[in-house]
N, CA, C and O of each residue as an XYZ file, in Angstrom:
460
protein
N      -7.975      2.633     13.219
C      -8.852      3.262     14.168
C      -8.241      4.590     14.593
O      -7.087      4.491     15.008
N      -8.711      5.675     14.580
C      -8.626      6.967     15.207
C      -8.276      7.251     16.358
O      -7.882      8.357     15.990
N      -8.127      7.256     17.095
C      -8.054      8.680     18.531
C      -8.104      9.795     18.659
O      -7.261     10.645     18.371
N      -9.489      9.941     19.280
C      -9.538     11.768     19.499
C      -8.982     11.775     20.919
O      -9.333     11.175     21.935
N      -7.781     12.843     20.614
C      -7.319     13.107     22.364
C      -7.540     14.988     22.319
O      -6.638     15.675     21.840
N      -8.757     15.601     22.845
C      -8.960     17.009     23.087
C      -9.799     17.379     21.438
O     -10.787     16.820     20.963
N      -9.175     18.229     21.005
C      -9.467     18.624     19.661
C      -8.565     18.077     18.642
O      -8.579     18.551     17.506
N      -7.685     16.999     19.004
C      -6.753     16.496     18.041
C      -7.481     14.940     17.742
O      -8.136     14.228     18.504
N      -7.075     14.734     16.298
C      -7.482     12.944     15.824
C      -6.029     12.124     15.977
O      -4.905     12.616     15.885
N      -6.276     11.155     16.158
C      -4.957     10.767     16.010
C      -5.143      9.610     15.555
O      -6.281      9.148     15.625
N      -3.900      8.698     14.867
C      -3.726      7.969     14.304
C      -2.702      6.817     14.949
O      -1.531      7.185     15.037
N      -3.007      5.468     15.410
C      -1.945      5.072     16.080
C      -0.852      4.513     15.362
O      -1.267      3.653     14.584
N       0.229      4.643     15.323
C       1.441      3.897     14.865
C       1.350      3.299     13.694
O       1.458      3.893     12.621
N       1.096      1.792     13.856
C       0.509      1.048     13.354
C      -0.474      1.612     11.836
O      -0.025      1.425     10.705
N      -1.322      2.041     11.992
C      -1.910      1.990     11.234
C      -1.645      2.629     10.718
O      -1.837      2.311      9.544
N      -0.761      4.585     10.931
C      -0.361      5.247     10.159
C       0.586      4.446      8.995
O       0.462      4.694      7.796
N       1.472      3.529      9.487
C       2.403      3.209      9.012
C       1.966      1.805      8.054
O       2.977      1.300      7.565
N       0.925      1.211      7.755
C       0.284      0.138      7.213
C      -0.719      1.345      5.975
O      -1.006      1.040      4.817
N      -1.021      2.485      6.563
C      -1.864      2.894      5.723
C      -0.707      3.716      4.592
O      -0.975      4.359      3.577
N       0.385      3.468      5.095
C       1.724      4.212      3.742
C       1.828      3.231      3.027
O       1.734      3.355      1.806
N       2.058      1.968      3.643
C       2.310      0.799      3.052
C       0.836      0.168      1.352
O       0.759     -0.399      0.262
N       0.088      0.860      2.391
C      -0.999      0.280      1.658
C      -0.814      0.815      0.117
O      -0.596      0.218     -0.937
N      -1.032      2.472      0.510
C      -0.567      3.080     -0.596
C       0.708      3.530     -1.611
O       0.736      4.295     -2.575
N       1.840      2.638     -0.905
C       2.883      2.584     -1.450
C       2.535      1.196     -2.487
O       2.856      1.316     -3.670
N       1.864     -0.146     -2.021
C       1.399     -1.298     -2.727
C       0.741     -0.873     -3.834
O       1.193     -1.485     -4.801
N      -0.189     -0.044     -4.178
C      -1.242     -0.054     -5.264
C      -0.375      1.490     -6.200
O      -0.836      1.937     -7.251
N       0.780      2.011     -5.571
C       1.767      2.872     -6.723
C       2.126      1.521     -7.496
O       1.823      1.160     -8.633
N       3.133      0.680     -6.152
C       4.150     -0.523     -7.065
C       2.808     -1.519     -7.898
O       3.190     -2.023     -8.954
N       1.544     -1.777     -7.564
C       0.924     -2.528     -8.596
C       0.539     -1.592     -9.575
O       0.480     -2.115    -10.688
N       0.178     -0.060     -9.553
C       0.197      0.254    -10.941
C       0.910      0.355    -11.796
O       0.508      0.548    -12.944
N       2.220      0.249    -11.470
C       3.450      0.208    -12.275
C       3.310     -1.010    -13.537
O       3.555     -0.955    -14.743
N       2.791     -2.135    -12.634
C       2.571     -3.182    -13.942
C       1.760     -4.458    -12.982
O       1.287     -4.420    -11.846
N       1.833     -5.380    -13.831
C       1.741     -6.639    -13.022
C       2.038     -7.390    -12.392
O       2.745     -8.373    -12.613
N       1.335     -6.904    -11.116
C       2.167     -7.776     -9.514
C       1.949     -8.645     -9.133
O       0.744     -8.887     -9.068
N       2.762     -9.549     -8.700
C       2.142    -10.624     -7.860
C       2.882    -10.316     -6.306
O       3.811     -9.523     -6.149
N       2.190    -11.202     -5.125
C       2.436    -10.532     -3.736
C       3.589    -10.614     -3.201
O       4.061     -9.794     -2.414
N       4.440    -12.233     -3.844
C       5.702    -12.328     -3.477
C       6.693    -10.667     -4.069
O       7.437     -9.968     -3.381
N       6.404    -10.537     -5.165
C       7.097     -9.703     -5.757
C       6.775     -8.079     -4.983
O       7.453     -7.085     -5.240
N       6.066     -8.088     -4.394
C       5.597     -6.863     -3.878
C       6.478     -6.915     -1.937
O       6.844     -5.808     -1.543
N       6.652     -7.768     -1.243
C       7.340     -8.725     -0.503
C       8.544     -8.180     -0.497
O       8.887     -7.193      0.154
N       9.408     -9.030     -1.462
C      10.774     -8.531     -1.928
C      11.059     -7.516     -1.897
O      11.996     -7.190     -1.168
N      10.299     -6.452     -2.767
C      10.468     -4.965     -2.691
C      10.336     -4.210     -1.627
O      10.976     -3.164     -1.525
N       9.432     -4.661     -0.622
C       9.300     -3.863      0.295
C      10.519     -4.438      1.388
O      11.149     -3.715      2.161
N      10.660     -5.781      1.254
C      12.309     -6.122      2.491
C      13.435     -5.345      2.007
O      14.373     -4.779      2.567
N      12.994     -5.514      0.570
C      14.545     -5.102     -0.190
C      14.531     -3.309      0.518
O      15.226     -3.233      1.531
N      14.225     -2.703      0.330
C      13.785     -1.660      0.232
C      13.662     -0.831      1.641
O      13.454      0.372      1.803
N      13.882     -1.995      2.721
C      13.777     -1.584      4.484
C      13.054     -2.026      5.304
O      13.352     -2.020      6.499
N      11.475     -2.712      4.640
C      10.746     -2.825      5.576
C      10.519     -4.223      5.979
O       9.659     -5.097      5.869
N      11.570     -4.053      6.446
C      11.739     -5.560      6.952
C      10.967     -6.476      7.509
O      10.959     -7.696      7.343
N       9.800     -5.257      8.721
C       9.014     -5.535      9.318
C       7.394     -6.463      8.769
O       6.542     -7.262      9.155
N       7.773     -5.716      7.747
C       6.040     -6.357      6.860
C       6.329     -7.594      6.595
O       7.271     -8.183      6.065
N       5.152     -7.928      7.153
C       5.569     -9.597      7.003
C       4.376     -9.811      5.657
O       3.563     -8.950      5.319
N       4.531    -11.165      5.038
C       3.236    -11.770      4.029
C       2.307    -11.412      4.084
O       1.701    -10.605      3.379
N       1.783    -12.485      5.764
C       0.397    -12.104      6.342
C      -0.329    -10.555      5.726
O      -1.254    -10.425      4.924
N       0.503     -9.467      6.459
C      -0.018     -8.035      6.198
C      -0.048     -7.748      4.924
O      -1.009     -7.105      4.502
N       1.196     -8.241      3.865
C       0.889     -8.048      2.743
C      -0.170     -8.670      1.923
O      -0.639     -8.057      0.965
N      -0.621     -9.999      2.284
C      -1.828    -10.494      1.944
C      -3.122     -9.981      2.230
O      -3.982    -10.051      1.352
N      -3.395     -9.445      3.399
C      -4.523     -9.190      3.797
C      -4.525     -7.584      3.521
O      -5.658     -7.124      3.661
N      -3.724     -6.792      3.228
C      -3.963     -5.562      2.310
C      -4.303     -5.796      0.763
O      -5.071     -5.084      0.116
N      -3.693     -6.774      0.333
C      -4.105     -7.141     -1.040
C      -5.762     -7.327     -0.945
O      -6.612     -6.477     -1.207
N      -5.968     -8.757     -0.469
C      -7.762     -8.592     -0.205
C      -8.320     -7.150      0.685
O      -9.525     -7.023      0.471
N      -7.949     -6.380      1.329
C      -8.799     -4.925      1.302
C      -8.829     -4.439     -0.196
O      -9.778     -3.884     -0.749
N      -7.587     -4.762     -0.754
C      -7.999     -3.524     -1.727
C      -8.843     -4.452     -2.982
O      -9.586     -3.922     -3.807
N      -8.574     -5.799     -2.924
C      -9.489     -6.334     -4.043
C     -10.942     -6.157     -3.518
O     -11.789     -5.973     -4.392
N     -11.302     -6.181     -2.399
C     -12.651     -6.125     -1.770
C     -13.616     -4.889     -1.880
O     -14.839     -4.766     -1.949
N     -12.259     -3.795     -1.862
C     -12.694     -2.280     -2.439
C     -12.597     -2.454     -4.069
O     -12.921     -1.612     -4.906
N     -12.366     -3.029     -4.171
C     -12.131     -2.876     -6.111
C     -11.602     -1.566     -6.208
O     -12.304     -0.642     -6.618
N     -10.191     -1.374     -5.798
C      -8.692     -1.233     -6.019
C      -7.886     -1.860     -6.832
O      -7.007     -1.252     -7.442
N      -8.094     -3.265     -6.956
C      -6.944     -4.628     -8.000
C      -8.095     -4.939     -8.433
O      -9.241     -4.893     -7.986
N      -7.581     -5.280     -9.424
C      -8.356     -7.132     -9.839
C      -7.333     -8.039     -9.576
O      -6.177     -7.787     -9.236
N      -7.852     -9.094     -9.760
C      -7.002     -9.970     -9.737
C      -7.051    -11.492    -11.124
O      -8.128    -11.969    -11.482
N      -6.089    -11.846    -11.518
C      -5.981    -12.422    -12.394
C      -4.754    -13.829    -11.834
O      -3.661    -13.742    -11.275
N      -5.761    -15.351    -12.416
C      -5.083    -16.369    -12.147
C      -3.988    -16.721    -12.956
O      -4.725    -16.593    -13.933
N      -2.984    -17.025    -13.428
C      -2.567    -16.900    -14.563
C      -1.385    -17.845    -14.396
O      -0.504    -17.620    -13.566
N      -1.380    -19.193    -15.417
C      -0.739    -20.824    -15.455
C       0.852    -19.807    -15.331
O       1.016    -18.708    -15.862
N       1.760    -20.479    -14.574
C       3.094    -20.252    -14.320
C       3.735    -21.794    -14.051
O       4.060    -22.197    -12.934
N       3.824    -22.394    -15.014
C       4.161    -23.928    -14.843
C       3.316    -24.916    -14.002
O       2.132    -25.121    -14.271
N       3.820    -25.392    -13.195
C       2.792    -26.253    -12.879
C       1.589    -25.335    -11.595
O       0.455    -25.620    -11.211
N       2.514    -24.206    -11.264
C       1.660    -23.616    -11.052
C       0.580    -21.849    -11.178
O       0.670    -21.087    -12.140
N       0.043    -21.708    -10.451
C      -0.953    -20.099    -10.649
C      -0.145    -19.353    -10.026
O       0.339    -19.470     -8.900
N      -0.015    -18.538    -10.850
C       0.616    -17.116    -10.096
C      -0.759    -15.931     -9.980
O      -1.358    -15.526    -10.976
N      -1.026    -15.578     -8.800
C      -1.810    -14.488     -8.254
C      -1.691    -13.107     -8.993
O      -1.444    -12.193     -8.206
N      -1.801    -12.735    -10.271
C      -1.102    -11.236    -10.451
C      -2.488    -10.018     -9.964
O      -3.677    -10.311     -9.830
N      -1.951     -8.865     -9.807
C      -2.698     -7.943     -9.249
C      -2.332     -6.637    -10.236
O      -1.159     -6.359    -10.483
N      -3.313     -5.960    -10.706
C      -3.594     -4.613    -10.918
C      -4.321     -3.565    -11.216
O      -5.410     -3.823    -11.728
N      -4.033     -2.367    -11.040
C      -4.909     -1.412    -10.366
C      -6.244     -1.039    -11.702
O      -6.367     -1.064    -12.927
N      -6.930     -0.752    -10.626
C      -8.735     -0.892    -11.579
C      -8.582      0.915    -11.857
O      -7.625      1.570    -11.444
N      -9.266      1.250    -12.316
C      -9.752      2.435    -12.407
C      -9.765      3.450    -11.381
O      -9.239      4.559    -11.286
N     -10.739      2.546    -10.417
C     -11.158      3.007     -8.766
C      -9.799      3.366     -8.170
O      -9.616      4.457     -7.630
N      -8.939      2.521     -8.264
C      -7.545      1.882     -7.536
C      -6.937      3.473     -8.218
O      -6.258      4.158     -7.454
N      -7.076      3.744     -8.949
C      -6.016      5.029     -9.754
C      -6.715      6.259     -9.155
O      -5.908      7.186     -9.099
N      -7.532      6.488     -8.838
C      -8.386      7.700     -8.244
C      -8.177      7.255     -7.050
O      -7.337      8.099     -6.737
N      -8.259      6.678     -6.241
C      -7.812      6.121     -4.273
C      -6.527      6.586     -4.279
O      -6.257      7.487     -3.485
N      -5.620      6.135     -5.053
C      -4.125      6.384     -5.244
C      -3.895      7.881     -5.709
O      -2.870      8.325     -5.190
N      -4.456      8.683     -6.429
C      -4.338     10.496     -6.646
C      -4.675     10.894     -5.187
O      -3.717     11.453     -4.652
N      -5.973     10.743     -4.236
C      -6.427     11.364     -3.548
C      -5.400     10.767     -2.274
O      -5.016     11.511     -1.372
N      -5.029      9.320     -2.355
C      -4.136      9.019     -1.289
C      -2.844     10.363     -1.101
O      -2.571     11.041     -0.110
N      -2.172     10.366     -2.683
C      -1.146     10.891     -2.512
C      -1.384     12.366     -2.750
O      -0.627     13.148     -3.323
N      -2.480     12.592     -2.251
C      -2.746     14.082     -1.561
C      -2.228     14.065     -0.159
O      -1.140     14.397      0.312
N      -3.415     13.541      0.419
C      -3.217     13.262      1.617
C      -2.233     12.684      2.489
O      -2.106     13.067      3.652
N      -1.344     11.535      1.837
C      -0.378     11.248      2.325
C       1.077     11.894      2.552
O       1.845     11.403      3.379
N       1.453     13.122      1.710
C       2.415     13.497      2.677
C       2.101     15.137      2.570
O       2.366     15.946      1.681
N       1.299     15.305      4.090
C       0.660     17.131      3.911
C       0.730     17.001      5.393
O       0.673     16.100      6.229
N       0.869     18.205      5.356
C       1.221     18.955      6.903
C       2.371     18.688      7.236
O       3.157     18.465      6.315
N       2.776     18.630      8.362
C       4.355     18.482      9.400
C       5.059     17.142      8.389
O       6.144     17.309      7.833
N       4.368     15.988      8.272
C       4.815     15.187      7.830
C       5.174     15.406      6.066
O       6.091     14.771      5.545
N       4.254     16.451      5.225
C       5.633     16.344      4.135
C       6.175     17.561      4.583
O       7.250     17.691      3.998
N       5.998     18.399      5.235
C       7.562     19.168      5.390
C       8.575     18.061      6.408
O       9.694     18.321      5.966
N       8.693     17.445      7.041
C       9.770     16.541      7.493
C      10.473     15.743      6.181
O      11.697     15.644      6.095
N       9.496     15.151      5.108
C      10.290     14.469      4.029
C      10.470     15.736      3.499
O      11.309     16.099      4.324
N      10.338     16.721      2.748
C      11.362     17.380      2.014
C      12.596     18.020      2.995
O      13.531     18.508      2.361
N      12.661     18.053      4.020
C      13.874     18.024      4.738
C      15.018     17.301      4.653
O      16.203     17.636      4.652
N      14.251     15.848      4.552
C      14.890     14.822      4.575
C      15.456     14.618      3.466
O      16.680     14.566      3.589
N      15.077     14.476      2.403
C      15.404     14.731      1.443
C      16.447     15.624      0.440
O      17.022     15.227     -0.574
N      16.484     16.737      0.965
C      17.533     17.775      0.914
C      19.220     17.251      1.046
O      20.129     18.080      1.010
């Protein structure tokens, strides 16, 4: 959800920071074939300690709901492993994301950082 405060939009916390996540998920599922635990791992491994399942689950169904993933059941012993990856749609969301995602103040702060 937005906030207009004057002539500014704003973005609260939260969601800025779920909507990186989101689009950091559908880079790591185009890479290959994901499943959610594995997407999980990477993101604890990796810092974000904070993301719990839950959020990682219920971004998975946004983006299968947008037809972003498909999704595929697929026998892993006795049981299904969930794998996920990116549709067509999902590869064009992901160019225009990573327009938008690091422009203005915020990618000049990461190439700072970076340096």
């Amino acid at each position: 959800m937005l906030i207009k405060e004057g002539n500014v939009i704003m973005c609260p916390v939260d969601e800025l920071a779920m909507s990186r996540v989101f689009i950091f998920m559908l880079w790591f599922i185009g890479k290959g074939h994901v499943h959610g635990y594995e997407i999980i791992k990477t993101l604890k491994a990796n810092g974000m300690k904070g993301v719990s399942p839950a959020k990682v689950y219920t971004l998975l169904s946004m983006m299968k709901a947008k037809g972003l993933v498909s999704l595929e059941n697929i026998p892993h012993g006795k049981r299904i492993k969930k794998v996920y990856t990116v549709t067509a749609k999902g590869r064009v969301f992901l160019k225009n994301g990573k327009k938008n995602l690091f422009s203005g103040i915020f990618k000049k702060f990461v190439l700072e950082m970076i340096k």
